[in-house]
C-alpha positions, 0 to 999 in steps of 0.5 A: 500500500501507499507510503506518505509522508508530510513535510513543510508545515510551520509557524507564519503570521496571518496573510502570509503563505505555506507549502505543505508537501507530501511523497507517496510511494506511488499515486492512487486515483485519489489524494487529498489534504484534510486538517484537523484543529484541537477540538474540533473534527477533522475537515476535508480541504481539497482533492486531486484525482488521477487525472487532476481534477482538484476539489476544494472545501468551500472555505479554502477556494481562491486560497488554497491551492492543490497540485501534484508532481507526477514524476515524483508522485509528491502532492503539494498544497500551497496555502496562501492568505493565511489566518488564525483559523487555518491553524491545525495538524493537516494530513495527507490521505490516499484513496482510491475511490472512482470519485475524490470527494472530501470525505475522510472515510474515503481514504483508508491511508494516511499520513503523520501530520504536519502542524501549522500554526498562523498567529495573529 
């Protein structure tokens, strides 16, 4: 099964920008960010399928961007106009279900988790 490992979170300031970036073993049809702030549940925040179309929660559309590297099966989601509540553990997920959808049950792999924290 998949492998995924994420890096790139960190502390910024409110406005400004993270890359978040993820390498799979290999790329199943569905990957995708979700995020998970303490005490509260874990949401989805966007999808790419195998042949690139991209999801986004309705919250991080115009911010948020979801790409993938297909020569290095790396999945990256560039995070701009951060703010406060942007900050939680964000996870990369695999899955491979025919349609990408921003549920978490759909994705049975998941990575450690990378902090990102945005302060006021």
């Amino acid at each position: 099964q998949v492998q995924l490992a994420e890096s790139g979170g960190g502390s910024v300031q409110a406005g400004g920008s993270l890359k978040l970036s993820c390498a799979a073993s290999y790329r199943p049809n569905c990957m995708a960010w979700f995020r998970q702030a303490p005490g509260k549940a874990r949401e989805g925040v966007a999808t790419i399928d195998y042949v690139g179309a991209t999801r986004y929660a309705d919250s991080m559309k115009g911010r948020f961007n979801i790409s993938i590297d297909s020569a290095k099966n790396t999945l990256h989601l560039q995070m701009n106009s951060l703010q406060p509540e942007d900050t939680a553990a964000y996870f990369c997920a695999a899955g491979y279900g025919g349609h990408c959808m921003l549920y978490d049950y759909d994705y049975p792999l998941w990575g450690q988790g990378t902090q990102v924290t945005v302060s006021s």
